[in-house]
C-alpha positions in Angstrom: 5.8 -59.9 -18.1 3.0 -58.8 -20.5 0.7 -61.5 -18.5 0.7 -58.7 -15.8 -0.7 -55.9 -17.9 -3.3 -58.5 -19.4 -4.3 -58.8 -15.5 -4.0 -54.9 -14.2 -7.6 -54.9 -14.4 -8.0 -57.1 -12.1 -5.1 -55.8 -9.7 -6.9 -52.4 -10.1 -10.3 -54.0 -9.1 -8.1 -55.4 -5.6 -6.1 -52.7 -5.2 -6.6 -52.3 -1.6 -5.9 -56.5 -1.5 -2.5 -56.2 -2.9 -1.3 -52.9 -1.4 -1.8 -54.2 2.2 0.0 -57.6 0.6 3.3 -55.7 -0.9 2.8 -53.6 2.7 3.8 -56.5 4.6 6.2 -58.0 1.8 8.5 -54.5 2.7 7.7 -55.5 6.5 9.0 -58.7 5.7 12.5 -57.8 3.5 13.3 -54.7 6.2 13.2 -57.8 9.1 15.0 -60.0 7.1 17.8 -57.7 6.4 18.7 -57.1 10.5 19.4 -61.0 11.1 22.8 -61.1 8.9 23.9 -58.2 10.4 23.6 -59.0 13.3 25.4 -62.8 12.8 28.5 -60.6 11.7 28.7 -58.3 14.9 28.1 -61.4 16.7 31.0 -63.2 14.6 33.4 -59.8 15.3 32.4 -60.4 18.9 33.4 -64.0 19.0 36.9 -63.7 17.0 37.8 -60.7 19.6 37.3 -62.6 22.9 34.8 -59.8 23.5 31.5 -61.5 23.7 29.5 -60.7 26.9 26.4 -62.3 28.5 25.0 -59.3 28.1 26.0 -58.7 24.1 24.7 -62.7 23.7 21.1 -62.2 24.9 21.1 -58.9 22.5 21.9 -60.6 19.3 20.2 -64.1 20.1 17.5 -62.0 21.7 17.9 -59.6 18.3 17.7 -62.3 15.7 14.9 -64.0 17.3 12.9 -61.3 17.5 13.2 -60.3 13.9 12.5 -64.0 12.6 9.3 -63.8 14.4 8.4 -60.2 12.9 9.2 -61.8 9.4 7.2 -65.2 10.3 4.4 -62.9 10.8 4.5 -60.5 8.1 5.8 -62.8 6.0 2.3 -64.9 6.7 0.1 -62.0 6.4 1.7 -60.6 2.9 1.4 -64.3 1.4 -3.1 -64.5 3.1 -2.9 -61.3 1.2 -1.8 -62.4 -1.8 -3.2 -65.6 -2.3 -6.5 -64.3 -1.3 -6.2 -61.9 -4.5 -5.6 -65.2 -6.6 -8.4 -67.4 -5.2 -11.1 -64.2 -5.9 -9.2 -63.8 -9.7 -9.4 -67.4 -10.4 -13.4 -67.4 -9.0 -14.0 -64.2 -11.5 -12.6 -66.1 -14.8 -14.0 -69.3 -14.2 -18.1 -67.4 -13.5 -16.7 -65.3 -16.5 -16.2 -68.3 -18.3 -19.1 -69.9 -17.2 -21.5 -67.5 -18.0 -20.4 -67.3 -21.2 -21.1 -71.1 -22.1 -24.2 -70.5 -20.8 -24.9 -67.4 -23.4 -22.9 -69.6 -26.6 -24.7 -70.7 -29.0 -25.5 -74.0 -30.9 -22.7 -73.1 -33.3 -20.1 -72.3 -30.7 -20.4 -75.8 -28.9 -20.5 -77.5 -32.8 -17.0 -75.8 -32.6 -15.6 -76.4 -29.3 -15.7 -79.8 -27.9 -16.4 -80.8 -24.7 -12.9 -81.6 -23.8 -11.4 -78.5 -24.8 -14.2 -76.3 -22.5 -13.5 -78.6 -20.0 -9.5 -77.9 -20.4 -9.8 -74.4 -19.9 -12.3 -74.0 -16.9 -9.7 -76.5 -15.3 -6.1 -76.4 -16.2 -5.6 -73.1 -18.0 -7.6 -71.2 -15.0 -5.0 -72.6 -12.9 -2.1 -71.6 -14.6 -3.6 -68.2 -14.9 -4.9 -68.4 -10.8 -0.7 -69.2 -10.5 0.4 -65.8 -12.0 -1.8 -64.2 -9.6 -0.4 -65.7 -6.5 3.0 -67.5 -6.8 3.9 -65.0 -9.7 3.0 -62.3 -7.5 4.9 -63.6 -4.8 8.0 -64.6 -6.9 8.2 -61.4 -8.6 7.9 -59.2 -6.0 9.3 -60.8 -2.9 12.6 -61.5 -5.9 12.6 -57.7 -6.6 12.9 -56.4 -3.1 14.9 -59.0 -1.9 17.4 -58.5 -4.5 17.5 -54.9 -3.9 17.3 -54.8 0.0 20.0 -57.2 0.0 22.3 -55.5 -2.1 21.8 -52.3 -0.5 22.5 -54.4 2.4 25.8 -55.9 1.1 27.2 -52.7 0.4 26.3 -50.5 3.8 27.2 -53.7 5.9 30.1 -54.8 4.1 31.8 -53.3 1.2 30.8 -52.2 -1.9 33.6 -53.7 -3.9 32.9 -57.1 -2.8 29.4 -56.6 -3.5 30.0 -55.2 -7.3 32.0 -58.6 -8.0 30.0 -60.6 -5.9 26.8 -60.0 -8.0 28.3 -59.9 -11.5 27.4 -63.5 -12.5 23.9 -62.4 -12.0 22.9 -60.9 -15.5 23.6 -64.2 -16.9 20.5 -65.6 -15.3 18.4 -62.7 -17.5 19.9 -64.1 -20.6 19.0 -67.6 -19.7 15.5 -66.4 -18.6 15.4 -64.7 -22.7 16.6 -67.8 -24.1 14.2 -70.1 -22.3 10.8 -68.6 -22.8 9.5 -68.7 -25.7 10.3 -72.1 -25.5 9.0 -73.2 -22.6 5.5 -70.9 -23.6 5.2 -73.4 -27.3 5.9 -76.4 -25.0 3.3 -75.3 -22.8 0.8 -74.9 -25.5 1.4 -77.6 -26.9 0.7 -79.4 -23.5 -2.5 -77.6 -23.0 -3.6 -78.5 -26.3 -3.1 -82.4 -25.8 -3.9 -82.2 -22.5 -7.4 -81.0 -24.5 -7.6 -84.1 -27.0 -7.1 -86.1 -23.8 -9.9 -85.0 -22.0 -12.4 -85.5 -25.1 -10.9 -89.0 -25.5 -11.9 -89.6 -21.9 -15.2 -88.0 -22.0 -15.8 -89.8 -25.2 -15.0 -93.3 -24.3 -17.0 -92.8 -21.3 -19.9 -91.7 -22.5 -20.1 -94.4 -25.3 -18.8 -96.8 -23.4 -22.4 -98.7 -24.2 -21.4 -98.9 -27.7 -18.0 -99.6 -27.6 -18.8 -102.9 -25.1 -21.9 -103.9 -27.2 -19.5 -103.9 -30.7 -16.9 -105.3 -28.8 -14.3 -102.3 -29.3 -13.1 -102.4 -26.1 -9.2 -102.9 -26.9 -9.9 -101.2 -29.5 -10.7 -98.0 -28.1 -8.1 -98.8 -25.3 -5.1 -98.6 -27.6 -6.5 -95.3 -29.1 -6.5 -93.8 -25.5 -3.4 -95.5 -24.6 -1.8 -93.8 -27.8 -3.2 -90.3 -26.3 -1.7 -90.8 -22.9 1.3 -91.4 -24.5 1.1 -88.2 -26.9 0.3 -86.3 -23.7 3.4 -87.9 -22.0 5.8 -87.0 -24.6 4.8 -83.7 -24.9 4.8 -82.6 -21.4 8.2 -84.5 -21.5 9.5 -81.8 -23.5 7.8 -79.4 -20.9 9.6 -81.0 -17.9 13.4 -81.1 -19.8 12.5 -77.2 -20.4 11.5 -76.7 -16.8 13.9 -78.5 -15.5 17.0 -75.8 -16.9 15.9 -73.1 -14.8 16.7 -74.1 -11.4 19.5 -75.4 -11.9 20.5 -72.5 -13.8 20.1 -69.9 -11.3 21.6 -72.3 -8.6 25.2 -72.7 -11.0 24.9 -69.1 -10.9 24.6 -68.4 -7.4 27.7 -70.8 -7.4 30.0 -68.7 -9.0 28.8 -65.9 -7.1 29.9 -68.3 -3.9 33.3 -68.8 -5.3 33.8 -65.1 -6.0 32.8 -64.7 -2.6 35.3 -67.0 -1.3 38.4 -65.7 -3.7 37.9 -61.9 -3.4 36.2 -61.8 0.6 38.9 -64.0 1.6 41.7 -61.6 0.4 39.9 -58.6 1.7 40.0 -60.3 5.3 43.8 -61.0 4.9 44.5 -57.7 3.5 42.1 -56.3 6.8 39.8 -54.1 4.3 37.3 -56.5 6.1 36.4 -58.5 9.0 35.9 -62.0 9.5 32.1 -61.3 11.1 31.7 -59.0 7.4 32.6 -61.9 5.2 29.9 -64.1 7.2 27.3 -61.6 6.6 28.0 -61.3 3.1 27.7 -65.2 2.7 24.6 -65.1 4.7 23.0 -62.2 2.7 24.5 -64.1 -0.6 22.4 -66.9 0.9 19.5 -64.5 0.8 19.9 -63.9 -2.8 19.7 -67.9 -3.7 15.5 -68.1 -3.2 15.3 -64.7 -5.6 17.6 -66.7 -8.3 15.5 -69.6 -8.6 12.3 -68.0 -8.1 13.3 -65.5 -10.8 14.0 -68.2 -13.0 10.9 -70.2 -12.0 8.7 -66.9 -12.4 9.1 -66.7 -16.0 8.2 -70.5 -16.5 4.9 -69.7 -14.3 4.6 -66.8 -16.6 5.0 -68.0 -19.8 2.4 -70.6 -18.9 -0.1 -68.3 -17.7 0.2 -65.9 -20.6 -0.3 -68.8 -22.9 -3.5 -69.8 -21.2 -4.3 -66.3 -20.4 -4.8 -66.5 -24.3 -6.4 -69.5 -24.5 -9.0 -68.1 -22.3 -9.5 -64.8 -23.8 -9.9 -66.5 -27.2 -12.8 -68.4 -25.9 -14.2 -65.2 -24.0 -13.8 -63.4 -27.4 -16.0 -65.2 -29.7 -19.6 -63.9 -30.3 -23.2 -65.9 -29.7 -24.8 -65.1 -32.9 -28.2 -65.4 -31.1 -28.0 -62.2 -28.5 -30.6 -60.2 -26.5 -31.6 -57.3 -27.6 -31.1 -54.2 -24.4 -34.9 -53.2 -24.2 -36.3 -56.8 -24.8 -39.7 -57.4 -23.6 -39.6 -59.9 -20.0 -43.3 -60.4 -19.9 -43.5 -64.3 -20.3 -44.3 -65.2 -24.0 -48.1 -66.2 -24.3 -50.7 -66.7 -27.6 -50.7 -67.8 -31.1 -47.7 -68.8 -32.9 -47.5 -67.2 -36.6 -44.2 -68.8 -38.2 -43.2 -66.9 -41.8 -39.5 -68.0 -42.6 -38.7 -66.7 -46.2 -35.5 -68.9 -45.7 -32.6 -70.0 -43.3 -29.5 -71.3 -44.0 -27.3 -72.9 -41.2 -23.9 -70.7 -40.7 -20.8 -71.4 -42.9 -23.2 -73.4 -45.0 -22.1 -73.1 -48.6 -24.7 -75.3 -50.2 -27.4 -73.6 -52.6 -30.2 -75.0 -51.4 -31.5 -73.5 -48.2 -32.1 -75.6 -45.6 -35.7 -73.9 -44.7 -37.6 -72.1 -47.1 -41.6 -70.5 -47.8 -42.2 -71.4 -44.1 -45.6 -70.5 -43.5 -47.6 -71.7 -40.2 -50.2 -70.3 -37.6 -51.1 -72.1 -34.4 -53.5 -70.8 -32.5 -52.8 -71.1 -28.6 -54.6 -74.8 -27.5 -54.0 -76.0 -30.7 -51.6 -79.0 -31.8 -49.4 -78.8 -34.9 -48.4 -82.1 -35.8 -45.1 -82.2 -38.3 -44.1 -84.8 -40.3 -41.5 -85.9 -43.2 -38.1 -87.8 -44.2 -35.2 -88.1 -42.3 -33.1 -84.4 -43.3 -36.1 -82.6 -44.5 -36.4 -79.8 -42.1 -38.3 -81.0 -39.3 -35.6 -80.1 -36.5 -34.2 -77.1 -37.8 -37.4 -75.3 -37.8 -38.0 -76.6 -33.9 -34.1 -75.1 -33.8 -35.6 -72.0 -34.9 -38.3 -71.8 -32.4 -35.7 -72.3 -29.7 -33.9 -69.4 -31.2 -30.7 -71.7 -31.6 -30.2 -69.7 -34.3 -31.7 -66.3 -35.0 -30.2 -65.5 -38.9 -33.0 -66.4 -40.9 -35.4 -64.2 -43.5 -39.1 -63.4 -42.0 -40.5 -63.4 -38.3 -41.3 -66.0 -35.8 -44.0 -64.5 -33.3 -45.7 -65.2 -29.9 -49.0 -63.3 -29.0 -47.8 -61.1 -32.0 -44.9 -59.9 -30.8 -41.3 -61.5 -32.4 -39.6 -63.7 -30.2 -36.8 -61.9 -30.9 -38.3 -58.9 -28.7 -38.5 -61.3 -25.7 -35.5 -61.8 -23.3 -34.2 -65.6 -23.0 -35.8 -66.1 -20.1 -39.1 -64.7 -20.6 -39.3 -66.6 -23.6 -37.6 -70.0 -23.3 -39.3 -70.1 -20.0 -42.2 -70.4 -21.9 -40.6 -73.4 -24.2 -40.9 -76.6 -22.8 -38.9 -79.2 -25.3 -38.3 -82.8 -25.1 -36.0 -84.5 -27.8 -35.3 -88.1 -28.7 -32.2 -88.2 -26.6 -32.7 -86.1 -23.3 -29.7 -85.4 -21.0 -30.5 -86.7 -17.5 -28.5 -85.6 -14.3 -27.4 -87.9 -11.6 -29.3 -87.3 -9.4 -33.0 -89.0 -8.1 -36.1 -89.4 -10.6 -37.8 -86.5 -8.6 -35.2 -84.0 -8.8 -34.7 -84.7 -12.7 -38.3 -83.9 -12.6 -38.0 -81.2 -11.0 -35.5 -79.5 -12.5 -37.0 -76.3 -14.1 -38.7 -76.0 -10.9 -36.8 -77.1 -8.3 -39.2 -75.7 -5.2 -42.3 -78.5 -6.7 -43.9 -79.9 -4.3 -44.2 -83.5 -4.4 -47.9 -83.6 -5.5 -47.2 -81.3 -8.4 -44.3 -83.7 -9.5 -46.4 -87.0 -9.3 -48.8 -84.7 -11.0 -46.6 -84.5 -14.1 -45.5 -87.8 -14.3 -48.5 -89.0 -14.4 -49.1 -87.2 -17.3 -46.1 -88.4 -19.1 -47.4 -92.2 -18.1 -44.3 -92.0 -16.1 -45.9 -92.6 -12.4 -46.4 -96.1 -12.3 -42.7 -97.1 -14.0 -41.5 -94.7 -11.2 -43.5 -96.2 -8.0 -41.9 -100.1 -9.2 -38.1 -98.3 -8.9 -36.2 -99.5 -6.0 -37.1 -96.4 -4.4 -39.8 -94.8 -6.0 -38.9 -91.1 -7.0 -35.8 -90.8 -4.4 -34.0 -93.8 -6.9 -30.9 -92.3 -8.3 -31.2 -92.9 -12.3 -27.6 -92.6 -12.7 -25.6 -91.0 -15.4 -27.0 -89.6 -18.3 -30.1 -92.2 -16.5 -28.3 -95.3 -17.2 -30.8 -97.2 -14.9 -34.0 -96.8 -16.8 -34.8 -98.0 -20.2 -35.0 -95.5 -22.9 -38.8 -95.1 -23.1 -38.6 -94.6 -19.5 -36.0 -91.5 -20.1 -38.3 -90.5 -23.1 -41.3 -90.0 -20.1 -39.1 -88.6 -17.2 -38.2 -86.0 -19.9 -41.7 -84.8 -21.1 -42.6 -84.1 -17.0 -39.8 -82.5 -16.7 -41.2 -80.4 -19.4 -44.7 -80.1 -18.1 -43.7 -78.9 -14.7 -42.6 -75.2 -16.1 -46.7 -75.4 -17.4 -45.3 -74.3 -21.3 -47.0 -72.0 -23.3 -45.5 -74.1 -26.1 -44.8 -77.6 -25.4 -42.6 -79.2 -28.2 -42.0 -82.9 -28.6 -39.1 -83.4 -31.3 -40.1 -87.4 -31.6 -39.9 -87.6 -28.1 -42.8 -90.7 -28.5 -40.6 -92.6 -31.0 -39.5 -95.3 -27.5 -42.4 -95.8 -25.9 -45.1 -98.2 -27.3 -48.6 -97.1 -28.8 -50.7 -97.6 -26.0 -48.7 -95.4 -24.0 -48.0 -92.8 -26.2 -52.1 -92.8 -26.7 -51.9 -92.3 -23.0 -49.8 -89.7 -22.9 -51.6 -87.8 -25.6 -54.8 -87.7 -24.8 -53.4 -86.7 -21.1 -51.4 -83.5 -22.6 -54.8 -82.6 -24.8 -56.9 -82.8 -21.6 -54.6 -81.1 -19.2 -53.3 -78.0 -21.8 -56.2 -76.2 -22.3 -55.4 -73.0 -24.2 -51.6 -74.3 -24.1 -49.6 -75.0 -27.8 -48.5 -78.1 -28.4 -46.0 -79.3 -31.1 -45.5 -82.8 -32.1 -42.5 -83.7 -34.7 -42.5 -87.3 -35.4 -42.2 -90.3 -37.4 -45.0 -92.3 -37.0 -48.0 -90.8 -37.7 -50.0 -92.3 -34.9 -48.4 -89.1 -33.3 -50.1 -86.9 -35.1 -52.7 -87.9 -36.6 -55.0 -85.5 -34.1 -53.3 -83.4 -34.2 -55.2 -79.9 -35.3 -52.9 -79.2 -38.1 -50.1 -81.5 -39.9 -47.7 -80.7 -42.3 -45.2 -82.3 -44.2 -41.8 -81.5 -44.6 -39.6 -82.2 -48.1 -36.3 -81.1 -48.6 -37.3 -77.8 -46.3 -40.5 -76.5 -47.5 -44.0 -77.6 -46.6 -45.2 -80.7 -49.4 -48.4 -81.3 -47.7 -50.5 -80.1 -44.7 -54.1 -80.5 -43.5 -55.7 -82.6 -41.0 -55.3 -86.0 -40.9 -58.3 -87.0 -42.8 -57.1 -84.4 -45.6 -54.4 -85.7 -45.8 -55.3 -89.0 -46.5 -57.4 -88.0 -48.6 -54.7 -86.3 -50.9 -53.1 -89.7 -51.0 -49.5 -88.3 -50.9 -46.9 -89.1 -49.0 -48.5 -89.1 -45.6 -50.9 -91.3 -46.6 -48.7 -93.8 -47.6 -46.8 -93.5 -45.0 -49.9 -93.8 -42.7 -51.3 -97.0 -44.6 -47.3 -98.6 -44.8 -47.2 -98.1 -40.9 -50.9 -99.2 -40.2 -49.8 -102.4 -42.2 -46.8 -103.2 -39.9 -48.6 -102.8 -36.5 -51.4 -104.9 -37.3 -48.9 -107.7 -38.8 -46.7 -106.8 -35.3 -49.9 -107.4 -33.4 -51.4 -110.3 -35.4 -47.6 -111.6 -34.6 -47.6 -110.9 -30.7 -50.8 -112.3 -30.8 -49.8 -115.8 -32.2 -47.1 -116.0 -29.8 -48.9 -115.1 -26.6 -51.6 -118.0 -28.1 -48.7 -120.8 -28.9 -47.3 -120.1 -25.2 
């Protein structure tokens, strides 16, 4: 029962929802009560020879009219209550939504997509079922139980009644036994049904990989092993399930043998009619649906509490990155000054920082190309410009004024950043595009792409920018993705563009293209370029070289080369390998 104390708050929110529901449950129960009363006058009637027209049409007339009352009552209580569900499921699931959306980087390294998944789906439903048929079992038990007995013993006799009931109290010891138990199997169903759903989302989204290394069975018999966990363990939850109707019906059995031992010697002995021992069956028959939903409402219970749980666990945990209460919602605009004494990821033990004696200032229109071996820092200090992470030693500022003072959206909305891998919706090219700014028209969108070398690729699609790129953009090539990713970025006109080796797929005459294109149309706009080959930076205003998180080398390319570190060998080792790749391309094209 605790679930409903963990949900008052809601209830209280509703109130005026569930008091008009409950109004027309006790509309419902008073109607429900007349009918077997009636059936035994009626019986009385019969067995006396004293049955009139006139007496017939009252009681036919009598219990019809009553069934109709409850119909509708009974229909407007259950609108009422169900209503109250729908609205409490809504509120967890935006509750639970939002607070994705405000998570950060380490909460999703924690979670995986799977177990999210698993409770915005299944444990918001169990929850949504406490709400509505827990509700309705509870309460529509409870008065039942209680009109009916209070029925049994003005109607009929109370002695009858006391026996008739007295199997009853078992069903509460049953209910005691049964659930905790059924609340672990349920867990433990929620919790595979989790792995399950990671599995599935796993094997689809690599389903590339696994075909192209020929996995396929494979992977197969690991899901197939899964399902068959999942199976087992919700097994156990059916076997548990399974013991509560049943148990309330063998006890409503007895009752119906009392019934049939004591009532029957009452009507010998004449301490009771006939028509009396009908009613009493019929209101005993009353008493079955509050048995079995009694029993069933601690199963619905015991699996709403335990996602109820699941839930609030989730909603519990903390973004480390937060918004401060008087932050600053002017867009973010000017230089960028970056002093980062040092940073360590969380729950990293290691004694080496992974950032550290991060110096840098951009002025706004400049480019800062960054450089450096796989590991060395590169990415991490874009993550700390995307304030992915906000527990590091120094300042990061804007136009002078910490990005930590800015609201998310008045500074991320200045951020436009395109990775290696970009997440694509399924949907057509132009609304990918057009994401950030969904309202574009359709000149500013061919406007971006363009500038991304994007517009031609797009115009030979099937059809054009309406072509549906599929999931995760399955239909175009990855170079393709790289440039439908970098308009996507342009159209929110950045402050701060950031390209985390967002060139590294597309070939060097286009990413010349694309570069000289973002220098000529982001005048007095920041641009940051994180790459491995150096042809992407090498005009850049500023480069700098990352090595184990600090800053080896920086300077302009021509410095830099002229320091003969490791940017310039990196510069001369890659110079070397396009010129034999041309030289080779050019052989080829001749002996064709």
């Amino acid at each position: 029962m605790s679930i409903f104390g963990k949900l008052m708050w809601f209830f209280k929110t509703h109130q005026r929802l569930y008091i008009l529901g409950l109004s027309f449950l006790f509309l419902t129960e008073v109607s429900q009560m007349v009918s077997p009363a009636l059936i035994g006058q009626f019986t009385d009637q019969v067995v006396r020879r004293e049955l009139t027209l006139g007496s017939l049409v009252f009681y036919a007339g009598g219990i019809l009219l009553f069934s109709l009352l409850m119909y509708g009552f009974r229909y407007a209580w259950i609108t009422h209550i169900f209503q109250g569900s729908a609205l409490l499921e809504k509120t967890l699931r935006q509750q639970l939504f939002d607070h994705y959306m405000a998570m950060d980087t380490t909460f999703y390294q924690r979670h995986r997509t799977g177990d999210l998944m698993a409770h915005a789906s299944n444990d918001l439903s169990a929850i949504q079922r406490v709400a509505s048929g827990g509700i309705l079992m509870l309460v529509d038990s409870v008065v039942v139980i209680i009109f009916t007995v209070a029925s049994m013993i003005l109607v009929v006799d109370w002695r009858l009644t006391l026996i008739g009931i007295l199997p009853l109290p078992l069903l509460i010891l049953g209910v005691r036994y049964l659930s905790p138990k059924i609340r672990a199997a349920f867990t433990a169903s929620q919790e595979a049904f989790s792995r399950l759903s990671n599995k599935s989302q796993e094997s689809i989204a690599g389903i590339k990989a696994i075909k192209t290394l020929g996995q396929e069975q494979q992977d197969a018999a690991a899901f197939e092993a899964q399902v068959q966990e999942t199976i087992q363990i919700n097994k156990r939850v059916a076997k548990i399930d399974a013991m509560f109707g049943p148990m309330a019906t063998l006890i409503m059995t007895i009752s119906y043998v009392i019934m049939m031992t004591y009532g029957g010697s009452l009507v010998v002995d004449r301490q009771i009619t006939i028509g009396q021992l009908v009613s009493f069956s019929t209101y005993l028959g009353l008493l079955v649906w509050p048995m079995f939903g009694l029993g069933q409402l601690f199963n619905v219970l015991e699996r709403g509490n335990a996602s109820y749980i699941r839930v609030q666990n989730i909603l519990a945990e903390k973004s480390a990155v937060v918004e401060k209460p008087d932050a600053i919602t002017t867009r973010a605009t000017g230089d960028l000054e970056i002093d980062v004494a040092a940073f360590r990821y969380p729950d990293d033990d290691t004694l080496s920082p992974a950032l550290k004696n991060i110096k840098l200032s951009v002025k706004a229109g400049e480019t800062l190309g960054i450089v450096g071996r796989v590991g060395s820092g590169k990415t991490t200090l874009l993550k700390l410009l995307l304030r992915q992470f906000d527990g590091y030693t120094g300042t990061i500022k804007v136009g002078g004024t910490d990005i930590k003072d800015y609201t998310f959206a008045a500074y991320l909305q200045a951020i436009g950043y395109v990775a290696q891998e970009n997440f694509l919706f399924s949907t057509t090219v132009r609304d990918n595009i057009r994401f950030a700014n969904i309202n574009a028209s359709q000149a500013v969108v061919v406007a971006a792409a363009k500038n991304a070398a994007f517009h031609a690729d797009v115009l030979a699609l099937p059809a054009g920018y309406d072509t549906e790129v599929g999931e995760h953009g399955v239909s175009l090539s990855g170079g393709q993705k790289q440039r439908l990713a970098i308009a996507r970025a342009l159209m929110i006109d950045p402050e701060i563009l950031i390209l985390d080796d967002a060139l590294s797929a597309v070939d060097a005459r286009t990413e010349k293209q694309i570069l000289q294109a973002l220098k000529s149309e982001r005048q007095g706009k920041t641009t940051i370029i994180a790459a491995h080959r150096m042809s992407s930076v090498m005009n850049a205003d500023e480069i700098i070289v990352f090595d184990q998180g600090r800053i080896k080398e920086r300077g302009t390319h021509a410095e830099l080369m002229a320091q003969n570190g490791w940017y310039a060998e990196m510069s001369r080792q890659q110079q070397l390998a396009t010129a034999i790749e041309e030289k080779l391309d050019g052989k080829v094209g001749t002996d064709v």
